[in-house]
Backbone bond lengths (Angstrom), bond angles and torsions (degrees), N, CA, C in turn:
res aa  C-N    CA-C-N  psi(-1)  N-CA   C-N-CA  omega(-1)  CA-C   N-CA-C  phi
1 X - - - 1.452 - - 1.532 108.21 -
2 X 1.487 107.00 139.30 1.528 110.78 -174.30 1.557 104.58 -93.29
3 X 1.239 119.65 162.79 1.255 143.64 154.81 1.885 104.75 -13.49
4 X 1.339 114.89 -71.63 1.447 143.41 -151.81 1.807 88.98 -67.43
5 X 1.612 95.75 -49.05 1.726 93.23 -173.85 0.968 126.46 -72.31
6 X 1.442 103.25 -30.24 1.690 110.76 178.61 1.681 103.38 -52.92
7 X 1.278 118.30 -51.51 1.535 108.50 -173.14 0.496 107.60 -72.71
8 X 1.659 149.24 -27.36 1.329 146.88 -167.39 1.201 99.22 -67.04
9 X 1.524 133.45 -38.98 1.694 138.99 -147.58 2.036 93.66 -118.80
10 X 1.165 109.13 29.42 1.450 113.09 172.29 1.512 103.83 -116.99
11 X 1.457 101.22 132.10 1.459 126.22 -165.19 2.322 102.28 -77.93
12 X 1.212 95.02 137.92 1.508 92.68 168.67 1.709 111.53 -47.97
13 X 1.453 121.24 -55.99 1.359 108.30 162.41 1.489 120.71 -43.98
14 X 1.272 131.91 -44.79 1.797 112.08 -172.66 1.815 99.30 -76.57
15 X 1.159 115.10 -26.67 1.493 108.33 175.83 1.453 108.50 -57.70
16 X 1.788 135.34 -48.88 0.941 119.26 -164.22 1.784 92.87 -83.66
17 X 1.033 120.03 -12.13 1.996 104.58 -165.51 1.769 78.89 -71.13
18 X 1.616 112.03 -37.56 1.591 95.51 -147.66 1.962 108.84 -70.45
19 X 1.794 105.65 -27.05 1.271 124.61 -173.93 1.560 82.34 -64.13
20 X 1.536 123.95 -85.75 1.686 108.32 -157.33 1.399 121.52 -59.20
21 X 1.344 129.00 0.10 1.839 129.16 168.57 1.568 99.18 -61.01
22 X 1.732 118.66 -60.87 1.153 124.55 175.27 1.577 118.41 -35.35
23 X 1.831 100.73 -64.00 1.263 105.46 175.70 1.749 129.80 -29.64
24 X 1.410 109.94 -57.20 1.035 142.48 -179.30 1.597 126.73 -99.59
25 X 1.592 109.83 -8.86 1.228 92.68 156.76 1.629 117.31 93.05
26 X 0.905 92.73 -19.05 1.606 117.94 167.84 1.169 158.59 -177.31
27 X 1.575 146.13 127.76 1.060 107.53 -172.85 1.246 161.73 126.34
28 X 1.211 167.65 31.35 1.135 130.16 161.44 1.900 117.19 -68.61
29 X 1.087 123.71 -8.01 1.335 116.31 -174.44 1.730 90.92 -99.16
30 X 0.783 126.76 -9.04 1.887 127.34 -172.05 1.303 115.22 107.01
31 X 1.389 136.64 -6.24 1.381 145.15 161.27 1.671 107.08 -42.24
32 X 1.311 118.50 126.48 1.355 122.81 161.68 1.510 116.68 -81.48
33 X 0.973 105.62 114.81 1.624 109.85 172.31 1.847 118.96 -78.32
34 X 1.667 90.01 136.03 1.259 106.45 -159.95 1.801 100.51 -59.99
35 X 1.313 113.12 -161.32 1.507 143.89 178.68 1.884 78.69 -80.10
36 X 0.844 102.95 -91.49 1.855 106.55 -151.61 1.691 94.23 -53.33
37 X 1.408 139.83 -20.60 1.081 134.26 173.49 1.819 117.30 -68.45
38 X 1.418 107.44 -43.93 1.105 117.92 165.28 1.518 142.28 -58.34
39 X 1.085 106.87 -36.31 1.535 143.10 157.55 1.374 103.52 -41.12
40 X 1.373 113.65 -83.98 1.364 150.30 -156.67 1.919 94.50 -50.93
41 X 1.309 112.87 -45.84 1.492 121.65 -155.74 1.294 87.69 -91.67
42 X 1.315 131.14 -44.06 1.465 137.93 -175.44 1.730 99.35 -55.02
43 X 0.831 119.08 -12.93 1.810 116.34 -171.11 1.206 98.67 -110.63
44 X 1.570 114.89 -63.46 1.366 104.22 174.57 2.154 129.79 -40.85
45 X 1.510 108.29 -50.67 1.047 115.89 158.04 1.806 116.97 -50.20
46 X 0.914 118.16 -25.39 1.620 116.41 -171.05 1.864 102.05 -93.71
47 X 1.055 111.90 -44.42 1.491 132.56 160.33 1.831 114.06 -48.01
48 X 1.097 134.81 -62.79 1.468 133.70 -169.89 1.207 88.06 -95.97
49 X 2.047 149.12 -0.46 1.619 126.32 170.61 1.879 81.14 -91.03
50 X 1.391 143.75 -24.60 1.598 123.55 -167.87 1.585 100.84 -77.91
51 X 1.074 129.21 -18.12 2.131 143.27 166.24 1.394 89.06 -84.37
52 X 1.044 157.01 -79.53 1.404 147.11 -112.44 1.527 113.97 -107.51
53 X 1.318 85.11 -50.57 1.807 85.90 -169.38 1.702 119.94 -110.16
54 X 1.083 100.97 168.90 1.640 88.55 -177.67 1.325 100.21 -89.63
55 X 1.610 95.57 170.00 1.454 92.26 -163.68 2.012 125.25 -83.32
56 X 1.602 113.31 15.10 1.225 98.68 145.14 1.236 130.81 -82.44
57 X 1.213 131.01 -34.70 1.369 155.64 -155.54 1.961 94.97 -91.49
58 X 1.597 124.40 -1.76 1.208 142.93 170.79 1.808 102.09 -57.95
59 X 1.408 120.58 156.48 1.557 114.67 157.14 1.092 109.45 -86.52
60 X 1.447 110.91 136.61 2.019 129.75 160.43 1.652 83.25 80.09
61 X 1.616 130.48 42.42 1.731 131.75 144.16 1.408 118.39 -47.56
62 X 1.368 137.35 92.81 1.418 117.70 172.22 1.523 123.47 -91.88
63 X 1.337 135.92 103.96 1.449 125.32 -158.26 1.469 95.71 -61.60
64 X 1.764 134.18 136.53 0.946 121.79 170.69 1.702 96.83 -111.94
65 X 1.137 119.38 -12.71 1.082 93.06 158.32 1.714 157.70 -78.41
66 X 1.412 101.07 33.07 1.689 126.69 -170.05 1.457 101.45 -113.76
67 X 1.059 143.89 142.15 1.252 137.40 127.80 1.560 138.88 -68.44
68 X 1.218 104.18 128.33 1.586 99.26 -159.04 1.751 109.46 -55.31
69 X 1.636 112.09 134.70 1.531 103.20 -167.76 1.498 84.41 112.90
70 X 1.100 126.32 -83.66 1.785 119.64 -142.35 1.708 92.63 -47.04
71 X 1.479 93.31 150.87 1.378 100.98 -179.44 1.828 101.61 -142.84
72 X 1.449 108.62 -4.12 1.226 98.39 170.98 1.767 104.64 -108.66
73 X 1.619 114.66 -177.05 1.614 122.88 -162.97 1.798 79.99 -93.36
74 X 1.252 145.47 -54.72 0.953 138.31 -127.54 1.685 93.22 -116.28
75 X 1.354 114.31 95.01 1.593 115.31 152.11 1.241 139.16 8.33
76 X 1.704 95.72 -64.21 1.558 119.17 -161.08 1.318 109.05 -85.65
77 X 1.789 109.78 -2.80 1.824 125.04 178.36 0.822 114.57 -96.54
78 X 1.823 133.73 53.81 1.239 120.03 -150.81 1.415 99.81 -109.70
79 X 1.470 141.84 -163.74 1.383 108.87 -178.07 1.464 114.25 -97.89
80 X 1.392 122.21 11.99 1.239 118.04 152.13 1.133 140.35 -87.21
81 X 1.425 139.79 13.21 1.002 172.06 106.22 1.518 127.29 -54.50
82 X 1.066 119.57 -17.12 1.349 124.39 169.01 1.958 114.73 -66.94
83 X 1.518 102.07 136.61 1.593 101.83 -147.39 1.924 89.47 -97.90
C-alpha cells in the first residue's frame, strides 16, 4: 500500500484520533508522541482534510476574504454606514 492509499483508506474516526494526538501531544493511551511521530500525523491529517473536507473546514484555512476587524457578514454594514 502506497502513501496516497493509505489516506485514502483512513476512516474519519482515525483522522480525528490522529488530529487530537497532535492536538494534545499524545496519545490516546497517554503515550507522548515523539518529534517524527508528530510530524508524520500532522501530514497525514493535512493530506485526508485536502480529500475530505472542504476547503474551510481544511488545516491552516485562512479566509482571505474578511478583513481583519470586520465582524459583520455584510461589507456595506460597516460602522459608517450603520443608520
Amino acid at each position: 500500500m502506497d502513501y496516497q492509499q493509505m489516506i485514502d483508506s483512513m476512516t474519519p474516526e482515525v483522522f480525528e484520533n490522529l488530529r487530537r494526538a497532535v492536538e494534545l501531544g499524545k496519545w490516546p493511551d497517554g503515550q507522548a508522541l515523539n518529534s517524527q511521530q508528530r510530524e508524520n500525523a500532522m501530514q497525514a491529517i493535512i493530506a485526508w482534510g485536502k480529500s475530505h473536507l472542504s476547503e474551510q473546514d481544511q488545516i491552516g484555512f485562512i479566509d482571505k476574504g474578511r478583513k481583519e476587524g470586520d465582524s459583520c457578514d455584510d461589507p456595506s454594514e460597516t460602522p459608517l454606514n450603520w443608520k
